[in-house]
Z-matrix of the N, CA and C atoms (Angstrom, degrees):
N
C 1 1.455
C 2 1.519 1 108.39
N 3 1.344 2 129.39 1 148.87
C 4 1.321 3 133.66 2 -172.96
C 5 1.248 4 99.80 3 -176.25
N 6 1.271 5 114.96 4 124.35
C 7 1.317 6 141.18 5 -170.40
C 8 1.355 7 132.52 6 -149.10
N 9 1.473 8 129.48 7 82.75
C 10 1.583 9 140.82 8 -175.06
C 11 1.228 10 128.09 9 -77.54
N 12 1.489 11 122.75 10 108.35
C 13 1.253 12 132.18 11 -177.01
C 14 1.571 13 106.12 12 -91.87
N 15 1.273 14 132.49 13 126.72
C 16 1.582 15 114.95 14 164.46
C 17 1.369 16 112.43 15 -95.09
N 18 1.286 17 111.97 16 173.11
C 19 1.251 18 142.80 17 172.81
C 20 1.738 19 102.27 18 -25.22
N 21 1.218 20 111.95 19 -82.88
C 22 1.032 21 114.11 20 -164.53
C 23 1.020 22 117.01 21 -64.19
N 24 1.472 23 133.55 22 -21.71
C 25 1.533 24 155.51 23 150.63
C 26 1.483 25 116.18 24 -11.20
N 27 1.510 26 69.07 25 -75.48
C 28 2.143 27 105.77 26 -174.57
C 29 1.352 28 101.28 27 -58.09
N 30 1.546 29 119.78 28 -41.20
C 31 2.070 30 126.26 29 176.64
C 32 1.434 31 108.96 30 -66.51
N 33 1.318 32 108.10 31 -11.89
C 34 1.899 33 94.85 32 -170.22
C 35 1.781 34 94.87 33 -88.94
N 36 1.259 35 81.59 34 -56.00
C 37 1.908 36 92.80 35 179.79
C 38 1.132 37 118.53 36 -29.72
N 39 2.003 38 112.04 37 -63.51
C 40 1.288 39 110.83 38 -163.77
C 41 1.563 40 105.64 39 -74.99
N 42 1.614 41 120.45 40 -26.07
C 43 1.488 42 115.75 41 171.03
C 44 1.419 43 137.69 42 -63.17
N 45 1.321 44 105.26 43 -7.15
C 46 1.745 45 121.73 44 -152.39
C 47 1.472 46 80.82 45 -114.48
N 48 1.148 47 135.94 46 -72.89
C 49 1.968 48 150.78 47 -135.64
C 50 1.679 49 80.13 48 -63.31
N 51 1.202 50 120.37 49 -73.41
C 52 1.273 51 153.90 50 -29.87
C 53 1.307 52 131.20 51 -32.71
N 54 1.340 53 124.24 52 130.09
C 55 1.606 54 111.27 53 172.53
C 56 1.924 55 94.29 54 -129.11
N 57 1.677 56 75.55 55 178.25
C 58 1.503 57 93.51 56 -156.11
C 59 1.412 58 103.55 57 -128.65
N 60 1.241 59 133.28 58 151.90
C 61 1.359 60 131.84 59 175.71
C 62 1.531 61 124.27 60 -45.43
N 63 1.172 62 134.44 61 112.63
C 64 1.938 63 130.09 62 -162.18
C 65 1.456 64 98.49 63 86.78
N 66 1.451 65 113.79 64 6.91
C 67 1.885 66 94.73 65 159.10
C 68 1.762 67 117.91 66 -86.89
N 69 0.806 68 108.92 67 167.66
C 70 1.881 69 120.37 68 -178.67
C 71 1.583 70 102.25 69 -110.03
N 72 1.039 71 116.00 70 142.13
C 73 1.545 72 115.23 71 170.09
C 74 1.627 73 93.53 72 -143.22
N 75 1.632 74 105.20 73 132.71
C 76 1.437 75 103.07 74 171.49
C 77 1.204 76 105.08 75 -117.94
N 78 1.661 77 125.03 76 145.97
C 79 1.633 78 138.24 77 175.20
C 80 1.766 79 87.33 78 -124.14
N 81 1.770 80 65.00 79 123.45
C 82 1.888 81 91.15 80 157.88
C 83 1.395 82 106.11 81 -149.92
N 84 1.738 83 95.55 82 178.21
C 85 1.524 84 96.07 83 -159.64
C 86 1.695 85 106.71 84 -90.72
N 87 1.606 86 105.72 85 135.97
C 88 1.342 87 119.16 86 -166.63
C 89 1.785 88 107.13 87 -100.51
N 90 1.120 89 119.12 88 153.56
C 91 1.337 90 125.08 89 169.87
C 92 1.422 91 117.07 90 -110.13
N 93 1.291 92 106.44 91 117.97
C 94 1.678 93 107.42 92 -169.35
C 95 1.657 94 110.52 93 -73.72
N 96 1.365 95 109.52 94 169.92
C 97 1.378 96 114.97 95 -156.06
C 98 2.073 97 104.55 96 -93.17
N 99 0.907 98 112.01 97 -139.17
C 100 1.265 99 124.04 98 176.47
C 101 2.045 100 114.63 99 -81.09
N 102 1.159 101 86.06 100 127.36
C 103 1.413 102 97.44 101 -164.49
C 104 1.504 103 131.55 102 86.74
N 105 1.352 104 127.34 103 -18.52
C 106 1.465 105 118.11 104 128.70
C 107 1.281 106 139.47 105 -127.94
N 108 1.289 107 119.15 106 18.25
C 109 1.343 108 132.11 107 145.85
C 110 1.456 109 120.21 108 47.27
N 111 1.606 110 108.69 109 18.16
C 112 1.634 111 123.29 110 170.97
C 113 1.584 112 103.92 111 -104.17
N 114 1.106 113 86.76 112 -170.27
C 115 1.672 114 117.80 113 -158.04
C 116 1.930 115 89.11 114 -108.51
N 117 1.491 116 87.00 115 145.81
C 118 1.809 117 92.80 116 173.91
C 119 1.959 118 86.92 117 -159.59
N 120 1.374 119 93.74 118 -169.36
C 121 1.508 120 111.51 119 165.26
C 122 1.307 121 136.81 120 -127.15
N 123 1.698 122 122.86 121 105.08
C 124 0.940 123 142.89 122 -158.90
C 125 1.630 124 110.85 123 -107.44
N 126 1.349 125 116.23 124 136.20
C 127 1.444 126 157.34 125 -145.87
C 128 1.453 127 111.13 126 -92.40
N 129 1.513 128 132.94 127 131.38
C 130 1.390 129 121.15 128 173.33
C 131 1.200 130 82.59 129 -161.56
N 132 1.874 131 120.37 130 142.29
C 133 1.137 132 132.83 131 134.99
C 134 1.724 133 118.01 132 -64.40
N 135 1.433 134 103.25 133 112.27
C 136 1.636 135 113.72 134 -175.09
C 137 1.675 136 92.19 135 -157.02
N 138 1.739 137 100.56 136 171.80
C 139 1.573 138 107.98 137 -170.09
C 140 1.603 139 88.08 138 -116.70
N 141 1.172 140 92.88 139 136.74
C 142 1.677 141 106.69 140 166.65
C 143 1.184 142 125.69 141 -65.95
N 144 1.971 143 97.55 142 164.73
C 145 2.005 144 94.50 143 -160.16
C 146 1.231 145 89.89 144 -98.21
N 147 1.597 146 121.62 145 -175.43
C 148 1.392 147 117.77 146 155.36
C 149 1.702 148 139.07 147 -36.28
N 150 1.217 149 94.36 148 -47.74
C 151 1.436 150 144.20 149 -175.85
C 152 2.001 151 103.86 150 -64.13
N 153 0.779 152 111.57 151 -27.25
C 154 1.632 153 126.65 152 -168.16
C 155 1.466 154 103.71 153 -76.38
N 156 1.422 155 110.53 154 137.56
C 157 1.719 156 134.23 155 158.22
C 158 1.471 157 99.88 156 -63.73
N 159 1.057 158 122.63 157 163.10
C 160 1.195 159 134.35 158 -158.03
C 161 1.731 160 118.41 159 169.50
N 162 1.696 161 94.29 160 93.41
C 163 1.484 162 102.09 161 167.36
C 164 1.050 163 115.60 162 -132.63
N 165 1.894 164 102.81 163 134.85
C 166 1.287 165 113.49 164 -162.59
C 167 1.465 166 104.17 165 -101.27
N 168 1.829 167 120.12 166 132.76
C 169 1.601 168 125.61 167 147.68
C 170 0.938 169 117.03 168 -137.06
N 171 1.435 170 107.57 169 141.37
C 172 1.431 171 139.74 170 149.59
C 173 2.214 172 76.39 171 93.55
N 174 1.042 173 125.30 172 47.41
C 175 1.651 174 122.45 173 173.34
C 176 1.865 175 108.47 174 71.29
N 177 1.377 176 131.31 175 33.01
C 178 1.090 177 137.68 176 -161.44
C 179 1.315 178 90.64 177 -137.68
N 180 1.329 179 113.31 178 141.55
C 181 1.798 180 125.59 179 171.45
C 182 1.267 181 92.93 180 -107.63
N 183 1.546 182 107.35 181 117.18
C 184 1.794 183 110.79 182 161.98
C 185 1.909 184 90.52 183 -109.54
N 186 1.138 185 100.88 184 153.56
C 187 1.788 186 121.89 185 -147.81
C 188 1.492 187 100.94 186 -143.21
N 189 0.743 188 93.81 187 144.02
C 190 2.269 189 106.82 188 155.77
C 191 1.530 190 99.10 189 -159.59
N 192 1.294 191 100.76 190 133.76
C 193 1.260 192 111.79 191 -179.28
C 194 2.017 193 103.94 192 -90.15
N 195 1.091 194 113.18 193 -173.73
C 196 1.913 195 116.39 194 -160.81
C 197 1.343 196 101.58 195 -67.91
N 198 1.166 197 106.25 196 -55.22
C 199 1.509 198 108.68 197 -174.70
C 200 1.211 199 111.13 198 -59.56
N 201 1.423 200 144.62 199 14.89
C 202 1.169 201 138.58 200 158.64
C 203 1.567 202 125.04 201 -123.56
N 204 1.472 203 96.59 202 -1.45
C 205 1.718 204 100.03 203 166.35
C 206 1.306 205 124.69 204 -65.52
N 207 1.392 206 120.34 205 -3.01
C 208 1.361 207 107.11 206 177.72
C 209 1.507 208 118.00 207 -87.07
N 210 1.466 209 121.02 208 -18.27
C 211 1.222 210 143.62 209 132.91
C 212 1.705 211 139.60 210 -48.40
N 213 1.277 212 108.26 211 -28.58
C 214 1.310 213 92.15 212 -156.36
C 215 2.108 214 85.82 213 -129.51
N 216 1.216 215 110.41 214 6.90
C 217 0.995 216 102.15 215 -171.31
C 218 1.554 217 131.06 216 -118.85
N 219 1.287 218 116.04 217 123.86
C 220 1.733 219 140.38 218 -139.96
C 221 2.023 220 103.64 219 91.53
N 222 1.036 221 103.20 220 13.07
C 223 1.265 222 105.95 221 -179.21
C 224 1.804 223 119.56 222 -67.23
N 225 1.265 224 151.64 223 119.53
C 226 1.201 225 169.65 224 138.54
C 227 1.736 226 97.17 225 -28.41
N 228 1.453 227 142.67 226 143.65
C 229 1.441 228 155.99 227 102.39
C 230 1.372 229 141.32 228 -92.60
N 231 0.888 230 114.79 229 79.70
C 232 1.838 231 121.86 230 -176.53
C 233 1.241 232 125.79 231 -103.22
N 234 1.379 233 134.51 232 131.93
C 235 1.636 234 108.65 233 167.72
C 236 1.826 235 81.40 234 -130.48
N 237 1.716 236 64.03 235 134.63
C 238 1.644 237 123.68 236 165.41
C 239 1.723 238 109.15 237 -79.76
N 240 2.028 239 97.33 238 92.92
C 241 1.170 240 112.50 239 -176.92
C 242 1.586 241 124.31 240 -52.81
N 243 1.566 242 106.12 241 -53.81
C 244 1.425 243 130.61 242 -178.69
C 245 1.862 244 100.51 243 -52.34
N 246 1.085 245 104.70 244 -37.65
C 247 1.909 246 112.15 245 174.22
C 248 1.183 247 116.35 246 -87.99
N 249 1.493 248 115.17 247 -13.39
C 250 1.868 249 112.90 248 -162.49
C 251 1.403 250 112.17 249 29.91
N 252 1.485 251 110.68 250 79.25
C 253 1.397 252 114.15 251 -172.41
C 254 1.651 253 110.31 252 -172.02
N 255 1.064 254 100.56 253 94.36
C 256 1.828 255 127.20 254 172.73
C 257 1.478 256 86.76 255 -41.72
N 258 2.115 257 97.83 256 126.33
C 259 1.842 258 87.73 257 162.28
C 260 1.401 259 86.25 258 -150.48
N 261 1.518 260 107.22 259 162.21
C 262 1.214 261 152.01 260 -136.74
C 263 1.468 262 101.67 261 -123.34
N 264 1.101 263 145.84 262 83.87
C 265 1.643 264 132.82 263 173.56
C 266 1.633 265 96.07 264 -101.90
N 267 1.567 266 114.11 265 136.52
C 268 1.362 267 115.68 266 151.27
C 269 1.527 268 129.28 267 -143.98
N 270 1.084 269 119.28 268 120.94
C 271 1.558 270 129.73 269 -140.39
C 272 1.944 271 86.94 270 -75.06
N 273 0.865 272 122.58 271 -10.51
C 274 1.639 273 119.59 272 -175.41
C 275 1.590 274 103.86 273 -91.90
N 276 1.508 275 125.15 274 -35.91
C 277 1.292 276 123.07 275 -174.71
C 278 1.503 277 103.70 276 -108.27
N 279 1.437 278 118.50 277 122.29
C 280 1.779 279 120.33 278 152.38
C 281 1.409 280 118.50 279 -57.78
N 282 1.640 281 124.69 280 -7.80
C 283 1.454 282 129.00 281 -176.12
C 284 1.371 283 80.06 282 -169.44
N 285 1.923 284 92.12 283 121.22
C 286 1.767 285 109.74 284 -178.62
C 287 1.507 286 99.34 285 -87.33
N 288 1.100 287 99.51 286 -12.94
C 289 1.920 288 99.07 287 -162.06
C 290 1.683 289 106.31 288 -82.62
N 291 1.530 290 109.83 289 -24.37
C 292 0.954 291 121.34 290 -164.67
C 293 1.511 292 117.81 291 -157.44
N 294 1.749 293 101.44 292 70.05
C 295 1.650 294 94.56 293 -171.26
C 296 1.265 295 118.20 294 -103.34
N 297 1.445 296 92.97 295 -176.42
C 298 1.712 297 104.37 296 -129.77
C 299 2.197 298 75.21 297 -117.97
N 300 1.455 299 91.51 298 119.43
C 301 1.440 300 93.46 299 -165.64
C 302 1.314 301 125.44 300 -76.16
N 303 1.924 302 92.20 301 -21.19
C 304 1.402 303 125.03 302 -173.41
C 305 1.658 304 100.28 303 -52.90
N 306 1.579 305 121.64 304 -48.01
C 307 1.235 306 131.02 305 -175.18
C 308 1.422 307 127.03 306 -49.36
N 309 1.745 308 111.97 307 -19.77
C 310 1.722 309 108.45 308 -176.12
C 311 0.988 310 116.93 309 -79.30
């Protein structure tokens, strides 16, 4: 599992949630609702299992537990200040929203 949050990533999160230094935030993979009906990554303050990825910035544990590494893992998180816009790169899917399984 390997999973890169940047800088500015880790600043949107802890500014937006709010979180605080010794908080946990877990991302797993979410299923979107009516009308686009893909996959993204959705946010919960929760404490991690044994079993859990775990990268820490700025004193914050960002986590995914197993059942979501097949998703979230070689995965990129950045937001792109000049855009104000959280993005998602993942070198396994050509469309994160909607990947193509055939590709792994």
């Amino acid at each position: 599992m390997n999973l890169t949050i940047t800088d500015a990533a880790s600043s949107f999160y802890i500014n937006e949630i709010p979180l605080k230094e010794g908080d946990t935030l877990r991302l797993f993979v979410r299923v979107g609702g009516i009308g686009s009906g893909g996959f993204s990554v959705g946010v919960i303050k929760e404490l991690h299992q044994k079993t859990s990825y775990i990268v820490t910035k700025q004193g914050v544990d960002f986590f995914v537990n197993e059942d979501d590494f097949w998703y979230i893992d070689g995965m990129t998180i950045h937001f792109d200040e000049d855009m104000d816009y959280l993005e998602f790169i993942s070198p396994k899917f050509e469309q994160i929203d909607h990947p193509d399984f055939e590709d792994e």
